[in-house]
C-alpha positions, 0 to 999 in steps of 0.5 A, spaced: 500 500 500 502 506 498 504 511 503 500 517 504 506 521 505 509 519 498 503 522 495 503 529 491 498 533 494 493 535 488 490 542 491 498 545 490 498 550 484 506 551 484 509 542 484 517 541 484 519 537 479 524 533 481 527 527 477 521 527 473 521 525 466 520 530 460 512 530 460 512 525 465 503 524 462 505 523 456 511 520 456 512 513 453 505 512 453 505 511 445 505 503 445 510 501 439 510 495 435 515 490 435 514 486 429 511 489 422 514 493 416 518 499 417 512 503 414 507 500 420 513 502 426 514 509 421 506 511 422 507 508 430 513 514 431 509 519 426 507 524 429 512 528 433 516 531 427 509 535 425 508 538 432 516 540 430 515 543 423 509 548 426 515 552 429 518 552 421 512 555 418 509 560 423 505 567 421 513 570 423 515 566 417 509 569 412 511 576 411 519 574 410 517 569 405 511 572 400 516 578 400 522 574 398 518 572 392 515 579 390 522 583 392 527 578 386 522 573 384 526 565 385 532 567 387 531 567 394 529 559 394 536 556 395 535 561 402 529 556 403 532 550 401 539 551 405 534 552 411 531 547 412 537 542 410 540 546 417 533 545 421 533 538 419 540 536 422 539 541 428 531 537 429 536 530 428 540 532 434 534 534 438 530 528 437 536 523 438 538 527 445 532 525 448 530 518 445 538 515 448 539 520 454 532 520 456 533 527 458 530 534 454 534 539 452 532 543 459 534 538 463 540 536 460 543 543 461 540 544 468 544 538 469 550 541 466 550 547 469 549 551 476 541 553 479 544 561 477 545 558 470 539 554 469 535 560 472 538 565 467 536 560 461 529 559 464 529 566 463 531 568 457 528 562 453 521 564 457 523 571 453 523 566 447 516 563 448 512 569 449 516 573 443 513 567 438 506 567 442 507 575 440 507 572 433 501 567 434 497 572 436 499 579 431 497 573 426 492 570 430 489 576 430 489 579 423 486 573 420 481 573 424 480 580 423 479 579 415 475 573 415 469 577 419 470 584 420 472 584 427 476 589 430 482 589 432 482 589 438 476 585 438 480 580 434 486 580 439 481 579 445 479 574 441 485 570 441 485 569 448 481 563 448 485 559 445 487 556 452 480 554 452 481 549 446 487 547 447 485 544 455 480 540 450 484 537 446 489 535 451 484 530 455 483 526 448 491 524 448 497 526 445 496 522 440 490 525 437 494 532 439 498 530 434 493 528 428 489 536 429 496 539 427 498 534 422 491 535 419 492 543 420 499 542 417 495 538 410 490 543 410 495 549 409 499 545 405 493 544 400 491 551 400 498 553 398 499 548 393 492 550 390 494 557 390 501 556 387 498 552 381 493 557 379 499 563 379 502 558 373 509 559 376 516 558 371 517 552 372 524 553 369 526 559 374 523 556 380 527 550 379 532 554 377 531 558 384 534 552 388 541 553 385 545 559 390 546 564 387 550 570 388 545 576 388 541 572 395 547 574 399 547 582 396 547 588 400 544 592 394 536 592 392 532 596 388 530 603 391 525 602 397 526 595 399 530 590 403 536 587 399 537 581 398 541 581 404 536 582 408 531 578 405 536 571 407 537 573 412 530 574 415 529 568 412 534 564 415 535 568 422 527 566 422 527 558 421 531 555 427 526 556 432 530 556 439 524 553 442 523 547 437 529 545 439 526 543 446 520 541 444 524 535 440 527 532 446 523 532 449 516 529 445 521 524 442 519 519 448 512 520 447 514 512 445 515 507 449 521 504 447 526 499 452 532 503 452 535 497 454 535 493 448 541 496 443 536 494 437 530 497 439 534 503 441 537 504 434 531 503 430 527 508 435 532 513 432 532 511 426 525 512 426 524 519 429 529 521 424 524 520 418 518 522 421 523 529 422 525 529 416 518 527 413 514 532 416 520 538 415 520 536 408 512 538 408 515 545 411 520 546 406 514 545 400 510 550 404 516 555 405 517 554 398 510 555 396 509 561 400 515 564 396 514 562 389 507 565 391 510 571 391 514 570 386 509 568 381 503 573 384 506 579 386 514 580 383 515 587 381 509 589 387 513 587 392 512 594 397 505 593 397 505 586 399 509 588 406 503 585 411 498 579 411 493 585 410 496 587 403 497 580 401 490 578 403 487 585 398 493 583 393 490 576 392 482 580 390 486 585 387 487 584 379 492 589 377 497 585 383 494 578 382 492 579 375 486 575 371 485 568 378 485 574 383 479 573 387 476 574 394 476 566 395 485 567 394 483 572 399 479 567 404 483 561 403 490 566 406 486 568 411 484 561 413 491 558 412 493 564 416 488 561 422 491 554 422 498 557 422 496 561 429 493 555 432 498 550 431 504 554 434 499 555 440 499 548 441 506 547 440 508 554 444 503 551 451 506 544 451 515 547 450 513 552 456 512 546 460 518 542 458 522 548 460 519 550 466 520 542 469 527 543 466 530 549 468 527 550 475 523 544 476 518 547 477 510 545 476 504 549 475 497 547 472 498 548 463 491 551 464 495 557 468 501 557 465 497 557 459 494 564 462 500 566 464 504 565 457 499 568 452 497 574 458 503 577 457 503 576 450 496 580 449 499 586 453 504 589 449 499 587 443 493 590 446 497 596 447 500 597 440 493 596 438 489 601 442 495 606 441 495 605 433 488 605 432 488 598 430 493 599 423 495 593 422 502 595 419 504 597 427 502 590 429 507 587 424 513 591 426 510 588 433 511 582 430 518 583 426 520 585 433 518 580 436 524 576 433 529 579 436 528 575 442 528 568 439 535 570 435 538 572 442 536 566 445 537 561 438 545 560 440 543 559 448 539 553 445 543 550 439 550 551 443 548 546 449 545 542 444 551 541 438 555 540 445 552 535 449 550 531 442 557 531 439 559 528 447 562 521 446 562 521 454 554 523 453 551 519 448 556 514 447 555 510 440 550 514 438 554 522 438 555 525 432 559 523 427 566 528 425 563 531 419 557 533 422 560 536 430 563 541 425 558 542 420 553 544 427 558 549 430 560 552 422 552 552 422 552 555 429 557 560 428 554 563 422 546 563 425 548 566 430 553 572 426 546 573 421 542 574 428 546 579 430 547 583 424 539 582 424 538 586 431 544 591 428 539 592 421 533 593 425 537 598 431 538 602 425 532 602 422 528 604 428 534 610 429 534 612 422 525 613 423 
C-alpha cells in the first residue's frame, strides 16, 4: 500500500519537479510495435516531427517569405532550401538527445550547469516563448480580423481563448494532439499548393531558384526595399526556432521504447529521424510555396505586399494578382493564416512546460501557465493596438520585433545542444559523427553572426525613423 506521505498533494498550484521525466503524462505512453514493416513502426513514431515543423512555418515566417518572392522573384529559394537542410540536422540532434539520454534539452543543461545558470536560461528562453506567442497572436489576430470584420482589438481579445481549446484537446491524448496539427499542417499545405498552381509559376526559374546564387547574399536592392541581404537573412535568422529545439527532446519519448535493448534503441532513432525529416520536408514545400507565391503573384509589387493585410487585398486585387485574383485567394490566406496561429499555440503551451520542469523544476497547472504565457503576450499587443488605432502595419513591426528575442536566445539553445550531442562521454555510440560536430558549430557560428547583424539592421532602422 502506498504511503500517504509519498503522495503529491493535488490542491498545490506551484509542484517541484524533481527527477521527473520530460512530460512525465505523456511520456512513453505511445505503445510501439515490435514486429511489422518499417512503414507500420514509421506511422507508430509519426507524429512528433509535425508538432516540430509548426515552429518552421509560423505567421513570423509569412511576411519574410511572400516578400522574398515579390522583392527578386526565385532567387531567394536556395535561402529556403539551405534552411531547412540546417533545421533538419539541428531537429536530428534534438530528437536523438532525448530518445538515448532520456533527458530534454532543459534538463540536460540544468544538469550541466549551476541553479544561477539554469535560472538565467529559464529566463531568457521564457523571453523566447512569449516573443513567438507575440507572433501567434499579431497573426492570430489579423486573420481573424479579415475573415469577419472584427476589430482589432476585438480580434486580439479574441485570441485569448485559445487556452480554452487547447485544455480540450489535451484530455483526448497526445496522440490525437498530434493528428489536429498534422491535419492543420495538410490543410495549409493544400491551400498553398492550390494557390501556387493557379499563379502558373516558371517552372524553369523556380527550379532554377534552388541553385545559390550570388545576388541572395547582396547588400544592394532596388530603391525602397530590403536587399537581398536582408531578405536571407530574415529568412534564415527566422527558421531555427530556439524553442523547437526543446520541444524535440523532449516529445521524442512520447514512445515507449526499452532503452535497454541496443536494437530497439537504434531503430527508435532511426525512426524519429524520418518522421523529422518527413514532416520538415512538408515545411520546406510550404516555405517554398509561400515564396514562389510571391514570386509568381506579386514580383515587381513587392512594397505593397509588406503585411498579411496587403497580401490578403493583393490576392482580390487584379492589377497585383492579375486575371485568378479573387476574394476566395483572399479567404483561403486568411484561413491558412488561422491554422498557422493555432498550431504554434499548441506547440508554444506544451515547450513552456518542458522548460519550466527543466530549468527550475518547477510545476504549475498548463491551464495557468497557459494564462500566464499568452497574458503577457496580449499586453504589449493590446497596447500597440489601442495606441495605433488598430493599423495593422504597427502590429507587424510588433511582430518583426518580436524576433529579436528568439535570435538572442537561438545560440543559448543550439550551443548546449551541438555540445552535449557531439559528447562521446554523453551519448556514447550514438554522438555525432566528425563531419557533422563541425558542420553544427560552422552552422552555429554563422546563425548566430546573421542574428546579430539582424538586431544591428533593425537598431538602425528604428534610429534612422
Amino acid at each position: 500500500m502506498q504511503d500517504s506521505k509519498s503522495v503529491k498533494p493535488k490542491h498545490h498550484f506551484v509542484e517541484k519537479a524533481d527527477d521527473q521525466l520530460s512530460l512525465s503524462d505523456v511520456n512513453g505512453s505511445i505503445e510501439a510495435p515490435k514486429d511489422g514493416s518499417f512503414w507500420r513502426k514509421l506511422l507508430a513514431f509519426s507524429g512528433p516531427g509535425a508538432l516540430v515543423a509548426v515552429g518552421y512555418m509560423d505567421p513570423g515566417n509569412w511576411v519574410t517569405s511572400v516578400g522574398g518572392g515579390a522583392q527578386y522573384h526565385y532567387v531567394l529559394l536556395s535561402i529556403v532550401l539551405i534552411s531547412s537542410l540546417i533545421a533538419m540536422m539541428l531537429q536530428y540532434m534534438a530528437g536523438k538527445l532525448g530518445i538515448v539520454r532520456q533527458e530534454d534539452l532543459a534538463q540536460a543543461t540544468r544538469a550541466r550547469t549551476s541553479k544561477t545558470g539554469g535560472f538565467t536560461l529559464w529566463i531568457i528562453t521564457e523571453f523566447a516563448l512569449m516573443a513567438t506567442d507575440i507572433a501567434e497572436v499579431v497573426g492570430g489576430a489579423i486573420a481573424l480580423h479579415l475573415l469577419f470584420g472584427w476589430s482589432m482589438i476585438a480580434s486580439v481579445l479574441t485570441t485569448a481563448f485559445d487556452v480554452v481549446l487547447l485544455l480540450l484537446l489535451m484530455k483526448f491524448g497526445f496522440r490525437k494532439i498530434e493528428a489536429i496539427v498534422m491535419t492543420l499542417i495538410i490543410t495549409i499545405l493544400v491551400i498553398f499548393a492550390y494557390l501556387v498552381a493557379l499563379s502558373k509559376p516558371d517552372i524553369v526559374a523556380l527550379f532554377g531558384g534552388y541553385l545559390p546564387q550570388l545576388q541572395a547574399v547582396s547588400g544592394h536592392g532596388p530603391k525602397g526595399v530590403d536587399s537581398p541581404l536582408l531578405m536571407s537573412l530574415g529568412i534564415i535568422g527566422a527558421t531555427v526556432m530556439p524553442h523547437n529545439l526543446y520541444l524535440h527532446s523532449s516529445i521524442a519519448q512520447t514512445r515507449k521504447v526499452d532503452r535497454k535493448n541496443p536494437e530497439e534503441l537504434k531503430e527508435a532513432v532511426k525512426l524519429m529521424t524520418w518522421d523529422s525529416n518527413i514532416q520538415l520536408s512538408l515545411a520546406f514545400v510550404i516555405n517554398s510555396l509561400l515564396l514562389i507565391l510571391g514570386a509568381a503573384l506579386f514580383f515587381g509589387h513587392g512594397d505593397q505586399v509588406g503585411t498579411f493585410g496587403s497580401m490578403y487585398n493583393a490576392l482580390g486585387n487584379k492589377e497585383i494578382a492579375g486575371a485568378v485574383a479573387s476574394p476566395v485567394l483572399s479567404t483561403l490566406f486568411a484561413v491558412a493564416l488561422l491554422a498557422s496561429g493555432q498550431n504554434s499555440t499548441i506547440t508554444g503551451t506544451l515547450t513552456g512546460e518542458i522548460i519550466m520542469e527543466g530549468f527550475i523544476h518547477m510545476r504549475i497547472p498548463m491551464w495557468l501557465r497557459r494564462v500566464i504565457t499568452r497574458g503577457l503576450a496580449l499586453i504589449p499587443v493590446i497596447a500597440f493596438t489601442l495606441i495605433y488605432g488598430g493599423a495593422e502595419g504597427k502590429l507587424d513591426q510588433l511582430l518583426v520585433c518580436s524576433q529579436v528575442f528568439l535570435s538572442i536566445a537561438l545560440p543559448f539553445a543550439m550551443a548546449p545542444l551541438i555540445y552535449f550531442t557531439s559528447s562521446k562521454k554523453i551519448m556514447g555510440e550514438y554522438v555525432n559523427p566528425r563531419w557533422m560536430t563541425i558542420l553544427g558549430w560552422i552552422t552555429f557560428i554563422v546563425l548566430t553572426g546573421l542574428n546579430i547583424q539582424i538586431i544591428v539592421n533593425l537598431a538602425q532602422q528604428m534610429m534612422g525613423a
